[in-house]
N, C-alpha and C positions, 0 to 999 in steps of 0.2 A: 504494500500500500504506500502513496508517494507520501512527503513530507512536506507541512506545508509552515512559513513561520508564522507565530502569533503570542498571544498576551494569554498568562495564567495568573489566578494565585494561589498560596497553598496553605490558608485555611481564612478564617473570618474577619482577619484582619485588611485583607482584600488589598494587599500590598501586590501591584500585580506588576510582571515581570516580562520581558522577551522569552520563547520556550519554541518548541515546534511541535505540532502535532500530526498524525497521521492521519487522511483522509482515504473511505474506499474506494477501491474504483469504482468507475461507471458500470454497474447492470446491464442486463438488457432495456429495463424499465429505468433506468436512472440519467441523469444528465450532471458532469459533475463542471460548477463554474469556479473562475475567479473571482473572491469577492472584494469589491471597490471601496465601496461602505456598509459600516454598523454601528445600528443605535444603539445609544444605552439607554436604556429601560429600568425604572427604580424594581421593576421584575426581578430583574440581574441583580440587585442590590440585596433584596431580600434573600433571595436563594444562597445570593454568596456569603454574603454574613450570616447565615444559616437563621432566618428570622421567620423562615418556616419550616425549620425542620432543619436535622441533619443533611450537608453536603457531602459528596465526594470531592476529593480534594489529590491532586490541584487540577484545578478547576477554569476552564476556557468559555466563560457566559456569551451571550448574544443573541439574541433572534427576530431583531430586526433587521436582513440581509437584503444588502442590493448586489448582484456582481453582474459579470461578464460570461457565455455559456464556453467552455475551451474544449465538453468533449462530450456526446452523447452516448447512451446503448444501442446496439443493435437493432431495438423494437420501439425507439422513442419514435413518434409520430408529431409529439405538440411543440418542440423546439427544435434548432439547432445553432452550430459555433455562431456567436457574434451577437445574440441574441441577450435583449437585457432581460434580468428574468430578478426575482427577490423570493425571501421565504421568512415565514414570520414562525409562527409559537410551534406551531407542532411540525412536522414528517412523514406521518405515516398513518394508517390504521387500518382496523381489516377488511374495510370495504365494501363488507357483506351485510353487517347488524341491523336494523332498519333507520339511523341515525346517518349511516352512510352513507345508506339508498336513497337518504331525504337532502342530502349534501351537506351535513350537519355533522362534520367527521369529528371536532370538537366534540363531541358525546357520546365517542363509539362504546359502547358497553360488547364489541368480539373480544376476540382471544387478544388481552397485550390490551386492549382499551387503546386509547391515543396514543401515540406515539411522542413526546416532546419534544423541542430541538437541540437540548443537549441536555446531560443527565447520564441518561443510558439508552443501549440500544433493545433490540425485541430478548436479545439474550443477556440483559444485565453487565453487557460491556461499559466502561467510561465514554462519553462522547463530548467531542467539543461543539460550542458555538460557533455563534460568528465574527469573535475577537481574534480571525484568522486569515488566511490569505485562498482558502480554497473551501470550497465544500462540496458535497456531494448529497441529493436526494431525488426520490424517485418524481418522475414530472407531473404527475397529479397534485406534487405539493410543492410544485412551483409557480407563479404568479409572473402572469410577464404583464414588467413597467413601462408603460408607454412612454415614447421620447416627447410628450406635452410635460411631464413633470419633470423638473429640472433633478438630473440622476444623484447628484450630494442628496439631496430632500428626501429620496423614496423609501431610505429603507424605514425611517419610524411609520412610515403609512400602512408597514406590514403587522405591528402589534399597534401605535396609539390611532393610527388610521380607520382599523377594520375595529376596536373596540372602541369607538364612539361612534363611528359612520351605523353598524350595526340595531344597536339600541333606537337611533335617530329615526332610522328606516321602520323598524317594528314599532315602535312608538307612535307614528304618524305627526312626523315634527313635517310643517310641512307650509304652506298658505293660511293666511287664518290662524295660527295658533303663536301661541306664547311659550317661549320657553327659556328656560333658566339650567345655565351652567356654572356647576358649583365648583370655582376652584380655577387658577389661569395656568396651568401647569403644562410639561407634554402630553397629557390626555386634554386639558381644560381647554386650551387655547386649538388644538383639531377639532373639538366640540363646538367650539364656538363658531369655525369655518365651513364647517360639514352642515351645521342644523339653516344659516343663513343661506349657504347657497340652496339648501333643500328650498326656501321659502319663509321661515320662519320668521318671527319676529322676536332676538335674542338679546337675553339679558346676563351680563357675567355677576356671581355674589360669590367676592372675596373676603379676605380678612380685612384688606388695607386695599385703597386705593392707586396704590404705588404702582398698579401694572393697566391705571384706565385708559388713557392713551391708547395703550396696545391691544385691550380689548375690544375698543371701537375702533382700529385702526383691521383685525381678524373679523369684524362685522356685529358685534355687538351694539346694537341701540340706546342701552341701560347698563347703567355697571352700579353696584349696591356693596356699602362695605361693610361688613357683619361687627367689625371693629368701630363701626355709629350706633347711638343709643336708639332703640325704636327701630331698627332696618328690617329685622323680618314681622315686628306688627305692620310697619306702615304696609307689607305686599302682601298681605293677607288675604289670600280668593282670586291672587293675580295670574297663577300661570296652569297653564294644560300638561305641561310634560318639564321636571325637570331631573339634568342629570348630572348627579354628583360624581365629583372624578377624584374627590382627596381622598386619601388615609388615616382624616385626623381620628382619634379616639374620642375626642370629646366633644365632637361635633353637636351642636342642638338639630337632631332629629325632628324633635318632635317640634320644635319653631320651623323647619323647613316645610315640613307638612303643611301646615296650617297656610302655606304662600299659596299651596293647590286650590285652582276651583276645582268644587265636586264634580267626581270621578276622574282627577287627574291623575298622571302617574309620576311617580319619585324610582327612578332607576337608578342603579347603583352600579358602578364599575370599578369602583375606589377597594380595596382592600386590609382595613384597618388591623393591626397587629393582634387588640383584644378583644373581645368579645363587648356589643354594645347592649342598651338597651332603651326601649321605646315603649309608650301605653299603646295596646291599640285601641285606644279611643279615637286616636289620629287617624288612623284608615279607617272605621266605622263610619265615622260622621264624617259623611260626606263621599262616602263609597268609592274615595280612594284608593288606588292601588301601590303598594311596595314592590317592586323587581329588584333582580339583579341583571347581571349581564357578563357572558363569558369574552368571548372573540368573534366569528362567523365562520363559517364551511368556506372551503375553497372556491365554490362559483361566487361567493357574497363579496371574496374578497377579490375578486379579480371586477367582480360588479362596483366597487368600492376605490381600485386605484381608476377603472372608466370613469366613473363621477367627477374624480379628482380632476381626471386631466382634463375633461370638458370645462369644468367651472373655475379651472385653476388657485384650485384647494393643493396645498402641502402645507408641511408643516418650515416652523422657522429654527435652521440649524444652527450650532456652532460645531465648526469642524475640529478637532483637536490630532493630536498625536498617538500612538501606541504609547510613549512615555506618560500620558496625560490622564489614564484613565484614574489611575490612583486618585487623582486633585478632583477629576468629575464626579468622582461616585459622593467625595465629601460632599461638594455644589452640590448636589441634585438633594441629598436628603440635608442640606439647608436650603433649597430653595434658592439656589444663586444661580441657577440655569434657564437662558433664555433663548431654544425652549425645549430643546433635545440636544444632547450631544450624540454627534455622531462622527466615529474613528476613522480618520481615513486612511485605511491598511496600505497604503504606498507606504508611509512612514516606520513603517516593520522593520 
């Protein structure tokens, strides 16, 4: 298997280093590319400082990929060399479950469930991300990036892209409707470009007003700073659909609710480390609904970067170094990141 160089680290300290790892070849079903760009994702962060759970260590995170196609299989039909192509959270699954048949591969309950994009593989092997210079995956779970999205941009469109784009779509964020995005973050501020160009009429509720400028500059009409006295009485019964993209633990729930007109929905895609807690009085009255929100199936997300390029939706990057990720990962869980970083593996 070739050798490809890249960034590890080798335990929660997340001090990450130059290393190389090895990539498979190409299958007959596989296309293996070079990768140009990878985002980082506070996904990465969690996983690698083990903030859910134990890690395998050392450890190669990444799954927001963009590359270059340099070699297909024998039986690939949907790509070949030269071809831009990206790959986001998972790899693989079994294709078969009814989750699959529905293109809903995120939920496969077959033999192995989903597959992730680094971790392990179907046999409990180590695998790396995409803090590398190559990868390899079969072409059903590849995503080719249209040349309308500027190619630095794409690869966070493959995890914060397709997890707000997603929600937006099932939700029916759309003409007519009110919606509010919680949070200006790499997920917040995709949110805020994805539900305007759907139609919507968007509002950002932060802590501070420190990033309103850039929220009505991503297409938000309304920006609310939760850090003002009175900000979620005064939108009380104000919006149809709103979706939360933070991690805080002590977020007021139940004041967010209350911003719903009846039968609105409050989705969630944020992650919080502990366990919360809510009355459901707040969804009762007024027969609101609570969701969550995973990622989408591979046709939603190839549906997802089409959107994108039409309306010229991406996100806004800083490009950094392989040396750089150590200083990023700090940024992003202080919130000094504006709005994704993303590596760009020449610097290997």
């Amino acid at each position: 298997m070739p050798e490809v160089r890249a960034y590890a680290c080798d335990d929660k300290t997340t001090q990450f280093h130059p290393t190389t790892v090895t990539i498979p070849e190409a299958g007959p079903q596989d296309i293996t590319f070079e990768i140009k760009y990878a985002g980082i994702c506070h996904s990465d962060i969690h996983t690698a400082r083990e903030e859910w759970g134990p890690a395998k260590f050392p450890l190669t995170p990444g799954h927001e990929i963009a590359g270059i196609v340099t070699q297909v299989g024998s039986d690939v039909t949907k790509y070949k060399v030269g071809d831009k192509v990206g790959v986001g959270c998972m790899v693989n699954s079994c294709g078969t479950c009814e989750y699959c048949q529905a293109g809903e591969e995120q939920y496969c309950v077959g033999d192995g469930g989903t597959l992730w994009t680094y971790g392990d593989d179907a046999q409990g092997n180590p695998t790396a991300g995409g803090y590398a210079q190559g990868f390899t995956v079969n072409q059903d779970f590849a995503a080719r990036i249209p040349d309308e999205i500027p190619f630095e941009t794409a690869a966070p469109l493959l995890c914060a892209g397709i997890t707000t784009y997603s929600p937006l779509k099932r939700w029916g964020a759309g003409p007519g409707k009110k919606v509010a995005v919680v949070g200006l973050g790499g997920l917040g501020h995709m949110g805020v470009q994805i539900a305007a160009a759907m139609g919507a009429e968007v509002s950002v509720i932060s802590q501070t007003r420190s990033k309103e400028e850039d929220g009505k500059k991503f297409g938000a009409t309304d920006y609310h700073a939760l850090s003002e006295e009175g900000t979620l009485e005064n939108l009380r019964g104000t919006f149809d659909l709103i979706l939360c993209t933070v991690s805080a633990d002590d977020l007021d729930y139940s004041g967010l609710l209350a911003t719903l007109k009846p039968m609105g929905v409050f989705v969630d895609v944020g992650l919080p480390e502990n366990p919360t807690t809510l009355h459901l009085a707040g969804l009762v009255i007024g027969s609101k609904v609570m969701a969550g929100s995973q990622i989408g199936g591979m046709a939603e997300t190839q549906e997802m970067l089409e959107f994108c390029a039409e309306h010229g939706v991406h996100p806004q990057v800083e490009l950094i170094s392989g040396e750089g990720i150590t200083e990023a990962y700090n940024n992003v869980v202080n919130s000094k990141v504006r709005y994704r970083y993303v590596i760009d593996t020449a610097t290997f």
